[in-house]
C-alpha positions in Angstrom: 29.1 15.2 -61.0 29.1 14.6 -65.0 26.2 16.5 -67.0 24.8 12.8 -67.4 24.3 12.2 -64.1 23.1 15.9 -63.3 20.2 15.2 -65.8 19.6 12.2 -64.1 19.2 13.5 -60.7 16.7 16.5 -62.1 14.3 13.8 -63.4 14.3 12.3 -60.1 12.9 15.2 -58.5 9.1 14.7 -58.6 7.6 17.8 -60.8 4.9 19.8 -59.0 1.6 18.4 -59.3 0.0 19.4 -62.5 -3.7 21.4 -62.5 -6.4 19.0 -63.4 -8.9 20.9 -66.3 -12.5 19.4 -65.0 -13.5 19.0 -68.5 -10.9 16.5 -69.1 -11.8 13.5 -66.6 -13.8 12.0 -68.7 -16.7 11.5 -66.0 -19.8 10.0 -65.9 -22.7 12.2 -63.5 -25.8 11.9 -63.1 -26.2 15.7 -62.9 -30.0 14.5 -60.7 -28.1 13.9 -57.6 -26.4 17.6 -57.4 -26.1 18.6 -53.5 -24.3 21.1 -52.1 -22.8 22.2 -48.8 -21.0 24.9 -46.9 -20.0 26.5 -43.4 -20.6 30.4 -42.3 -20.4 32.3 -46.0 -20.1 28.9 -47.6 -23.6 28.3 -46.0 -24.8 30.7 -47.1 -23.5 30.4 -51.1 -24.5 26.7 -50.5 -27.8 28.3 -49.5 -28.7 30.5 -52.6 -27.1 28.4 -54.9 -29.6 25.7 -54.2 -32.4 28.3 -54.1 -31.2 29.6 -57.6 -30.8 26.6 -59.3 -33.3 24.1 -57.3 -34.0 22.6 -60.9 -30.9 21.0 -60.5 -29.4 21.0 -57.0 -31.5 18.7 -54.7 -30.1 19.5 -51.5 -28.0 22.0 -49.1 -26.4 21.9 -46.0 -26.2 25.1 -44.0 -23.8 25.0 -41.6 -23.9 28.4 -39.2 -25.8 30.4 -41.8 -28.7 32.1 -42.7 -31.6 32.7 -45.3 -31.5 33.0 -48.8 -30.6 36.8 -49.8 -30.6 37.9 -46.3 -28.2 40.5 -46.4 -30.2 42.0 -49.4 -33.6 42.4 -48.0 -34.0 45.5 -45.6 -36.3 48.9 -44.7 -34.8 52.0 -45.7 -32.0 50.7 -48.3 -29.3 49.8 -45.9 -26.3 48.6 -47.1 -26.4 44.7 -47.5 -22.5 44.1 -45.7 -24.7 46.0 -43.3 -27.5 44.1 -43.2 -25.2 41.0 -43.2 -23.3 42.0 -40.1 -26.4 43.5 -37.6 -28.9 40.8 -39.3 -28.1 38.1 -41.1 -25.2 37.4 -38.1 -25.8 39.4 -35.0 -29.3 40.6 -34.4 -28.6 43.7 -33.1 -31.2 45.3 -35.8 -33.5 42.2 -34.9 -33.9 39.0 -36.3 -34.1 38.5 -40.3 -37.6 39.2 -41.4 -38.9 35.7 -42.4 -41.8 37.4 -44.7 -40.0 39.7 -46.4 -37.6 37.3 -47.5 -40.0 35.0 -48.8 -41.7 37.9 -51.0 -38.1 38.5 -51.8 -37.3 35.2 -53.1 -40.9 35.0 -55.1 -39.7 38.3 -56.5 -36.9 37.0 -58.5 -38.5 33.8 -58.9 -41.2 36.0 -60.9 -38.6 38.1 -62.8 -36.9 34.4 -63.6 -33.4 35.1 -62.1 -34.1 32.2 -60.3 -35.7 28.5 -60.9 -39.3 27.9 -60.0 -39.8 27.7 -55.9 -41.8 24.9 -56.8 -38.8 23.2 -56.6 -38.3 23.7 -53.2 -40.8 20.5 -52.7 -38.6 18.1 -53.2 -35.5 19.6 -51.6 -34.0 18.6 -48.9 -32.3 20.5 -46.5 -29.8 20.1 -43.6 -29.4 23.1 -40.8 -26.8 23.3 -38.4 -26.3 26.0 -35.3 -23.8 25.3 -32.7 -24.6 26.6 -29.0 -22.3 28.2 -28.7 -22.1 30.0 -32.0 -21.7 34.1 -31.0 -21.0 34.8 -35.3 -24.6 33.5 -36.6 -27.0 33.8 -34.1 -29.6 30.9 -32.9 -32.2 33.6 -34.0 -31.1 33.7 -37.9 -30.7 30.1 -37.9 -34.4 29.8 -36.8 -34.9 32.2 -39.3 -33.8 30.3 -41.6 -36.0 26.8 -40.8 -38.9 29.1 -41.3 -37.8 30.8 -44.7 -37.2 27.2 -46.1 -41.0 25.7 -44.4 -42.4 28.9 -45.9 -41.6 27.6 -49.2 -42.9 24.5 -49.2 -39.8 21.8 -47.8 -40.9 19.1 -46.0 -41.0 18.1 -42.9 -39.3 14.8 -43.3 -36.7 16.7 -46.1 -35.7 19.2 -43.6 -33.0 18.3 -40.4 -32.3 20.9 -38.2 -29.2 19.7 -35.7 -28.3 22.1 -32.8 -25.0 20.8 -30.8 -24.1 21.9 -27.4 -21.0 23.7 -27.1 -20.0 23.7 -30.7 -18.6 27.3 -31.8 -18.9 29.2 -34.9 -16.8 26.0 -37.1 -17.0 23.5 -39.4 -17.8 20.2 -37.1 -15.9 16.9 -37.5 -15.2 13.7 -35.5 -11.9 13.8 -34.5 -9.7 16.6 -36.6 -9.1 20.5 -35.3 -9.2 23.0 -32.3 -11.5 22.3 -29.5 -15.5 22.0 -30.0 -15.8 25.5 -28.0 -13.3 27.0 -29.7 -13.6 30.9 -30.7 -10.5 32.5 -31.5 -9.4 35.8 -30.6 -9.6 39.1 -33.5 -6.6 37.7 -35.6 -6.3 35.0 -33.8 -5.4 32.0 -36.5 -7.7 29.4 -37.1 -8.8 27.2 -39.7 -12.7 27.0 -38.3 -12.7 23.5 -38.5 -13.4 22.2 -34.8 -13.7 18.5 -33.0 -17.0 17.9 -31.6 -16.9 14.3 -32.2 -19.4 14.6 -34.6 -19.3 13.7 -38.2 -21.1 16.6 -39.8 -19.7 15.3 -43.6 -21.8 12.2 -42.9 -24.7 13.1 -41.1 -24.9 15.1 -44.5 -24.6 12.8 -46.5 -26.4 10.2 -45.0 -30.1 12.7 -44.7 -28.8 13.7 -48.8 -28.8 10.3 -50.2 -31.2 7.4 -48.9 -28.9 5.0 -50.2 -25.4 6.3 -48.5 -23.2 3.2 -47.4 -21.2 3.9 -44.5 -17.0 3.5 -44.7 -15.1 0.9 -42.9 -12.0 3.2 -43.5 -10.9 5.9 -41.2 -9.3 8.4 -43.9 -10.3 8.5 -47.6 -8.6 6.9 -50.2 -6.5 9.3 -51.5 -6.0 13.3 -51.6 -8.4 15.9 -53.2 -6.4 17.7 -56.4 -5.7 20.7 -57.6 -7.7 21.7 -61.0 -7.5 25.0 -62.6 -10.7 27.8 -61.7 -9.7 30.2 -64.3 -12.2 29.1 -67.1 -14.8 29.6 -65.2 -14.3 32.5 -63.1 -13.2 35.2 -65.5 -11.3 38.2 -64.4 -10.6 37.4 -60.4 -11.2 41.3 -59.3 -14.4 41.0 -60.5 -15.6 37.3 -59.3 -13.2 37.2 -56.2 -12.3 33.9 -56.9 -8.9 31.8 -57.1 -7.5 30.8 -60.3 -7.1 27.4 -58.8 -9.8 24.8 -56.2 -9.9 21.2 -55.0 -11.6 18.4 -56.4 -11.7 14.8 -54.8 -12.5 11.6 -57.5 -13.0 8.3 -56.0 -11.2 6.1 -57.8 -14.8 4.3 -59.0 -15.4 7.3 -61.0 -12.0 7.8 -62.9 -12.5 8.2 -66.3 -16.3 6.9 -66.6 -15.9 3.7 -64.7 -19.5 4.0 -62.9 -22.1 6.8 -62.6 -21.7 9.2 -60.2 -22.7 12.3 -58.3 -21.5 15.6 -57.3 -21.4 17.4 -54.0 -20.1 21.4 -54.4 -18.8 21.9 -50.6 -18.4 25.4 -49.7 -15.3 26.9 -47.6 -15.8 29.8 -44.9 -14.6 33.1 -44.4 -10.9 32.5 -43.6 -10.8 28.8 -45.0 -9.7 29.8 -48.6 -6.7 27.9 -50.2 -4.5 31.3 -49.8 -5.3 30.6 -45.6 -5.5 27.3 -44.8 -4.1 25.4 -48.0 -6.0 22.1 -48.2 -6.8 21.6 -45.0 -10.8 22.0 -45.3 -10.8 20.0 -48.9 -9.1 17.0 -46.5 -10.3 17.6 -43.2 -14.1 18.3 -43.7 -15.0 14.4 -43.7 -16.5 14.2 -46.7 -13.9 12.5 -49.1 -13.9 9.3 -47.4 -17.8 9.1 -47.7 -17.2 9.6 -51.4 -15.4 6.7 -51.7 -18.2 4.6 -51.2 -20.7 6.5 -52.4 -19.6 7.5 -55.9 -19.5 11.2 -54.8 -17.2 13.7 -56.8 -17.3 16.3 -54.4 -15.9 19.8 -55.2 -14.1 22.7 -53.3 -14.1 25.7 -55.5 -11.9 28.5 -53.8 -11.8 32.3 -53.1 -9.0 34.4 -52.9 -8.8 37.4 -50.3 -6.6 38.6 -52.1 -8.8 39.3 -55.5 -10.5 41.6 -53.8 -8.7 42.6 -50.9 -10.8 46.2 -49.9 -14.1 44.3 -50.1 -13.4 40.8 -49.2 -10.4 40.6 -47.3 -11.3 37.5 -45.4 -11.9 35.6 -48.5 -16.0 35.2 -47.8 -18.0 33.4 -50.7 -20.2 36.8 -51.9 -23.6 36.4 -49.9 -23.4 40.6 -48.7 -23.2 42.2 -52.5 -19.2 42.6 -53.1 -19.1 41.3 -56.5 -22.4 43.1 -57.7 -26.5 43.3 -57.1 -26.7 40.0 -58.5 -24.8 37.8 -56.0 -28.0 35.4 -55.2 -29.4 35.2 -58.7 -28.4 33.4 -61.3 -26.0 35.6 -63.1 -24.0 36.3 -60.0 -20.0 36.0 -60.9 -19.5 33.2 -58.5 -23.3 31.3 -59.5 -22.5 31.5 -63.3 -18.5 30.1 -61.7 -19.7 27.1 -60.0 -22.6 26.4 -62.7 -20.3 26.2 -65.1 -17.8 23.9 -63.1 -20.7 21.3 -62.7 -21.5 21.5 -66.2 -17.8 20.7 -67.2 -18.0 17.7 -64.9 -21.3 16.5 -66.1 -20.2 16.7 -69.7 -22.3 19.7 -70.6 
């Protein structure tokens, strides 16, 4: 082969797929219509990130988690991964202590590490606990309807979906391991299961009262790659990746129409590192944010940032990146802030 024809064969081969930098797509949001989701630790960093910043985020989804700062509030200073394991999941030390998380949460609301609880008014929030769930317990999910009724939700803003034989998962219609499934210690799985149930819809459809339902079966396109690092700073610190997934209906490409974002939260096990893409294109959701001018985002963890604290790549809701996990100036709050603000032009 002549060097000529060698040079033309290397620009045939496709080049790897470049890292999208959030604050270069040019996008039109209306920042009003902020929701956020996520399953098992993802539920519960969807959870306190709507808590902590209810002035902007007008919605969460807990799927198979628990209360805000539950791992954190305990007699006797127990450890929170402590806490989080015997409380907040199992109840083997009882259930979580509806009261004192409430005092809790006005507690930082009063020290202003979190936005007014007033907030919590207008919020609207979506709880899921499978039957057959053995991780997070039908007890802390009940827990957690009462911590969010405490506060002031309404009736008609709050859902609360219990599904027989679903497992500790992430719950779609049609994609992943059996609705029952719970797999062995080590055992691999991506915790996404098949219930026949569309859990990204039902979401969005109680989130936004004008959500238009898709004709197609599969979204549009593929959720990209952008690039985490300017907003997660030193990754042994924050625990995060130095790159997520972002999906952009093609109606919201560079400005074309106002629209919204929804941050969906990964579980323990469901980082990029583990499962590559599999939750940012299998969840459900893109497909609904075709027609519903919804930018949704999957930042990422890395077990492997901190691999003697967070192994299993969980979203910080137990204290491994510092006291400050559930407040506002968390590593991983300030991380995701920031991503929404590059999105929304901030």
């Amino acid at each position: 082969m002549s060097l000529a024809a060698a040079g033309l064969a290397l620009l045939a081969i496709p080049a790897a797929a470049a890292e999208l930098a959030l604050s270069g797509l040019r996008l039109k949001i209306d920042p009003a219509q902020t929701t956020v989701s996520g399953i098992s630790s993802g539920a519960y960093m969807a959870g306190q990130f709507q808590v902590a910043y209810s002035g902007l985020v007008t919605a969460a989804g807990l799927v198979a988690g628990g209360p805000y700062d539950c791992a954190e509030v305990s007699p006797g200073g127990i450890a929170p991964v402590v806490v989080a394991l015997k409380r907040c999941m199992d109840v083997a030390m009882g259930p979580p202590d509806v009261g004192a998380l409430v005092a809790n949460a006005r507690a930082r609301e009063r020290a202003r590490e979190i936005d007014p609880l007033s907030n919590m008014a207008r919020s609207k929030i979506y709880l899921f606990n499978g039957d057959n769930d053995v991780t997070v317990k039908r007890p802390v999910a009940d827990a957690t309807e009462q911590f969010y009724k405490a506060l002031g939700v309404a009736e008609a803003n709050f859902t609360y979906v219990k599904l027989p034989k679903a497992a500790h998962a992430y719950i779609t219609d049609g994609y992943g391991a059996a609705c029952d499934f719970i797999p062995k210690e080590d055992e691999k799985s991506e915790y996404i299961n098949n219930c026949q149930y569309d859990q990204a819809g039902a979401i969005v459809r109680f989130f936004y009262a004008d959500a238009r339902i898709p004709n197609a079966p599969a979204a549009a396109r593929q959720p990209q790659l952008f690039n985490q690092s300017p907003f997660v700073g030193d990754t042994s610190r924050s625990g995060m990746a130095k790159t997520g997934y972002i999906y952009v209906p093609e109606a919201c490409e560079g400005g074309k129409q106002t629209c919204r974002i929804h941050v969906a939260f990964h579980g323990c096990k469901m980082a990029s590192n583990l499962i590559g893409d599999h939750f940012a294109v299998h969840a459900g959701y893109n497909r609904w944010a075709d027609v519903n001018n919804i930018v949704v985002l999957y930042p990422q963890i890395d077990g492997a940032a901190k691999p003697s604290s967070n192994p299993k790549a969980c979203w910080d809701w137990f204290g491994y990146t510092g006291y400050d996990f559930a407040r506002k100036g968390g590593f991983q709050m300030i991380a995701v802030r920031k991503m929404i603000g590059a999105l929304a032009g901030e």
